[in-house]
C-alpha positions as CSV (number, residue, x, y, z in Angstrom):
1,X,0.0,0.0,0.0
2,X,1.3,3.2,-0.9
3,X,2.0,6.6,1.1
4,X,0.2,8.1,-2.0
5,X,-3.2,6.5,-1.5
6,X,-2.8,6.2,2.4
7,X,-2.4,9.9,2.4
8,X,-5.7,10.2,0.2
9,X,-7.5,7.8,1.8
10,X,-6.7,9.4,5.5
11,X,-8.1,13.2,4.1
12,X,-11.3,11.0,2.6
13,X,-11.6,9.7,5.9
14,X,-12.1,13.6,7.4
15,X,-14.4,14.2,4.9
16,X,-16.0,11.0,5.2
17,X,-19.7,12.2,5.8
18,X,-20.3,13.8,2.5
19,X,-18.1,12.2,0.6
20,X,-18.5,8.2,1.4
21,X,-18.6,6.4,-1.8
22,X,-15.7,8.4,-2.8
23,X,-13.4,6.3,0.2
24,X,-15.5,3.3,-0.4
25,X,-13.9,3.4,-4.3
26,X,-10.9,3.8,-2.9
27,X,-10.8,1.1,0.0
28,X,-11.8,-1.6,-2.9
29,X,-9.0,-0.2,-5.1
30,X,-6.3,-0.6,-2.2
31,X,-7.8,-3.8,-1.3
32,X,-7.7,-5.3,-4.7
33,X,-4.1,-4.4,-4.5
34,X,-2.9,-6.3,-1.5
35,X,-4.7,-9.1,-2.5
36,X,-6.5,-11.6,0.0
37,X,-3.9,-11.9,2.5
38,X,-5.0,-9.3,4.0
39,X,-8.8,-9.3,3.6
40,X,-11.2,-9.7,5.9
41,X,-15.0,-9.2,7.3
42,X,-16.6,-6.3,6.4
43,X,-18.1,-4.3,9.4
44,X,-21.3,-4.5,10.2
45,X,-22.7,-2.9,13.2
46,X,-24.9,-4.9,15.1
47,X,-28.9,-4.0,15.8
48,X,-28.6,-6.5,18.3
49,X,-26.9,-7.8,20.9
50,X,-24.9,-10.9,19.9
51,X,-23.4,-13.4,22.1
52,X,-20.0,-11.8,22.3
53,X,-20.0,-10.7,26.4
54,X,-19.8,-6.9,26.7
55,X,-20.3,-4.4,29.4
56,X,-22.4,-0.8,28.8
57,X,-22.5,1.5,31.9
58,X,-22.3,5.0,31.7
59,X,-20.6,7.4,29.0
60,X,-16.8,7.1,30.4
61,X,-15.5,9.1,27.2
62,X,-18.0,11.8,28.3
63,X,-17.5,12.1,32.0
64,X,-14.8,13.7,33.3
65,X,-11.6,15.6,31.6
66,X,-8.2,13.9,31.3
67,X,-5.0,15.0,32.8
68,X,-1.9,14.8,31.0
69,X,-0.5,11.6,30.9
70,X,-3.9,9.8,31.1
71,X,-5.6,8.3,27.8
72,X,-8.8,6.1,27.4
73,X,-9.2,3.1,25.0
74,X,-11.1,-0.2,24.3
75,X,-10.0,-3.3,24.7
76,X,-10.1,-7.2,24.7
77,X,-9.8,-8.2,27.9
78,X,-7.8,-11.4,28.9
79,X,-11.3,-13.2,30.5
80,X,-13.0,-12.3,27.1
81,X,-14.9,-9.3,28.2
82,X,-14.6,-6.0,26.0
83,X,-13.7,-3.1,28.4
84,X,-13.4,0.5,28.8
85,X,-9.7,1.1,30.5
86,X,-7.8,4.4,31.3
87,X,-4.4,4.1,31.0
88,X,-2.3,6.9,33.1
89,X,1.5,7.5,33.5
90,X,3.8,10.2,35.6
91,X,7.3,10.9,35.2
92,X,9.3,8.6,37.5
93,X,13.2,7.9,38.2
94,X,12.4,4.1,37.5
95,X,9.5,1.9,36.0
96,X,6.5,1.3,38.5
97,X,3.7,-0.5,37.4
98,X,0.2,-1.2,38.5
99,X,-1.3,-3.7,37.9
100,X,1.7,-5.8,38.3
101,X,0.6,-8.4,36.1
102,X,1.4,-6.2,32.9
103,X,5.1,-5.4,33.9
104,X,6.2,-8.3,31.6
105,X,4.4,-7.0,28.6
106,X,5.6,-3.5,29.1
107,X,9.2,-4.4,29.6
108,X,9.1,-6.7,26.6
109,X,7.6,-4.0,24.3
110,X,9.5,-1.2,25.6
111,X,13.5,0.3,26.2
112,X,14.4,2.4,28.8
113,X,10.4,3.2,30.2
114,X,10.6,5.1,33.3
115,X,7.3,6.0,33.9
116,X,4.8,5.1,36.6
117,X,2.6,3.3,34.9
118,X,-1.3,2.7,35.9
119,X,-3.9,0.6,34.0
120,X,-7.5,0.7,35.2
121,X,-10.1,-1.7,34.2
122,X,-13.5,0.7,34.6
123,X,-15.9,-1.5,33.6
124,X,-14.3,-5.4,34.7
125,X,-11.8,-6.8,36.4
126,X,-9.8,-8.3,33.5
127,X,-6.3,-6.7,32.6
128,X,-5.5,-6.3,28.7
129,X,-2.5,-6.3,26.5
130,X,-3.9,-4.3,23.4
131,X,-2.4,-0.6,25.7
132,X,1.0,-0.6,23.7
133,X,-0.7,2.5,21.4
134,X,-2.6,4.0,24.0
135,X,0.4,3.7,25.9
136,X,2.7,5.7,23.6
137,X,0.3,8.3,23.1
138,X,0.0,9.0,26.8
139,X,4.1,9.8,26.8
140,X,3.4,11.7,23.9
141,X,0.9,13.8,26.0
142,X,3.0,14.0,29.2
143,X,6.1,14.9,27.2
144,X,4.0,17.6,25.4
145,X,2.0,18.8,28.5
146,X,-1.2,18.5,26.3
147,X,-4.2,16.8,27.4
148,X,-5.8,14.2,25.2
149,X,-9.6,14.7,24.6
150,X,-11.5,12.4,27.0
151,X,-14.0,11.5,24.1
152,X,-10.9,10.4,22.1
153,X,-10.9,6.2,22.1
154,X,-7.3,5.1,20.7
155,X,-7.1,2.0,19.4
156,X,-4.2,-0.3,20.1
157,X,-2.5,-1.0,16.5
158,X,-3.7,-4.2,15.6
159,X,-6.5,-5.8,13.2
160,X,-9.4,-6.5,15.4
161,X,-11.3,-9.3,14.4
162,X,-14.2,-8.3,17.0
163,X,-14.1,-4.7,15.6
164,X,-18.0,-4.1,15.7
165,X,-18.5,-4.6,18.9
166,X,-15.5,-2.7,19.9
167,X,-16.9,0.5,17.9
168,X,-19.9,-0.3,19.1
169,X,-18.8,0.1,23.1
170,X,-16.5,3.4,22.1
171,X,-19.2,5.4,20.5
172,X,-22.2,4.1,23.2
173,X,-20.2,5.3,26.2
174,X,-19.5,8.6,24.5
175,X,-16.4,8.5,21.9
176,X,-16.6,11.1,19.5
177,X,-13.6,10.0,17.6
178,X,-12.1,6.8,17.3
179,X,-8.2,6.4,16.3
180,X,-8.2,3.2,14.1
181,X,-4.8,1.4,12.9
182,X,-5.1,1.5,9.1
183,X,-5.1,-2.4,9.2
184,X,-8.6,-1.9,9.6
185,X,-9.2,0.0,6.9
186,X,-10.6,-2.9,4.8
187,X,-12.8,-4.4,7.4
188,X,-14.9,-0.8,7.7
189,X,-15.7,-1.0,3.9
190,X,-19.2,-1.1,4.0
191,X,-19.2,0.7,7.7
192,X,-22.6,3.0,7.8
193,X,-22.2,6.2,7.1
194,X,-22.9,7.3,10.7
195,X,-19.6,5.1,12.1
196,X,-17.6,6.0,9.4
197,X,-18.2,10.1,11.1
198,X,-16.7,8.7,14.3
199,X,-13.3,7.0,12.9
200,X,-9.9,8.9,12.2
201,X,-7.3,6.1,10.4
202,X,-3.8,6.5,11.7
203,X,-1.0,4.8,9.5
204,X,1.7,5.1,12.0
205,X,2.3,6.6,15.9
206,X,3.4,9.5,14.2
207,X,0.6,10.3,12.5
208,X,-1.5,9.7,15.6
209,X,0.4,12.2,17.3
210,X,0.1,14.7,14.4
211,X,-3.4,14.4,14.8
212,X,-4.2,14.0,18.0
213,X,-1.5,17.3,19.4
């Protein structure tokens, strides 16, 4: 895939409510490029609840304002639960994490951290290890003593194959705009109209922080 059409397809994408068969065009055209290796489900949001276990209390992207430092995100959760977490960090002269069980997963995706790290379940119990994004982005906005939006939902950068239900719990608890990885591009193809509003693609963690600072 090309920076050419990622480019494009990224200024479609804030566009996206007037001009959605334009990026639908263009989605086919990448995807018939890549061929089928990396295909997969379209999106369909469900009018019903299906039998995937998912928690809805409250509008946590609404609620309260976020400090630097602090981002929110959805998430798999490791008992297979989808969850709303908040994900904060202070400067630190070593790395402190809580809950301890994610240490490992930190120190194996990340040099020289010296944070004090904090992950919070707020609607289970279950930890997560789709924060490696969310986690990079809450540097970002310590570093640059800029608060990120609390109706911003970053997405870890992954293809999720339970994306419509994830969307689905971001946007009923009050996101307003979803970062997606651009591995997902494909599987929001025929997304309505409405969810398409609510996504902003990010091809890279530099891109993210162009467009979220």
């Amino acid at each position: 895939m090309s920076e050419e059409k990622l480019d494009k397809l990224i200024k479609l994408n804030e566009r996206i409510v007037k001009q959605n068969d334009e990026i639908i065009d263009l989605l086919k055209e990448l995807n018939g490029s890549e061929g089928d290796a990396n295909s997969q489900e379209e999106i369909e949001l469900p009018e019903e609840e299906d039998e995937t276990p998912v928690k809805e209390v409250g509008e946590f992207f609404a609620d309260e304002e976020l400090s630097e430092g602090e981002v929110l995100f959805v998430a798999n959760s490791q008992d297979n639960q989808i969850d709303i977490y908040k994900l904060s960090i202070k400067k630190s002269d070593g790395l402190k994490v809580s809950p301890s069980q994610i240490e490992n997963e930190i120190r194996n995706n990340f040099d020289d951290i010296n944070y004090e790290i904090t992950l919070d379940n707020l609607t289970g119990s279950g930890m997560t290890t789709q924060f490696k994004v969310p986690l990079l982005a809450a540097i970002e906005s310590l570093n640059n003593d800029e608060a990120i939006p609390s109706n911003a939902c970053i997405l870890d950068d992954e293809s999720f194959l339970n994306l419509p239900d994830i969307l689905r719990i971001a946007i009923e608890n009050g996101a307003e705009t979803v970062y997606l990885s651009m591995k997902n591009a494909v599987s929001v193809l025929q997304a309505p109209p409405m969810i398409m509003d609510y996504l902003t693609f990010y091809k890279s963690n530099d891109d993210l922080f162009e467009k979220l600072f």
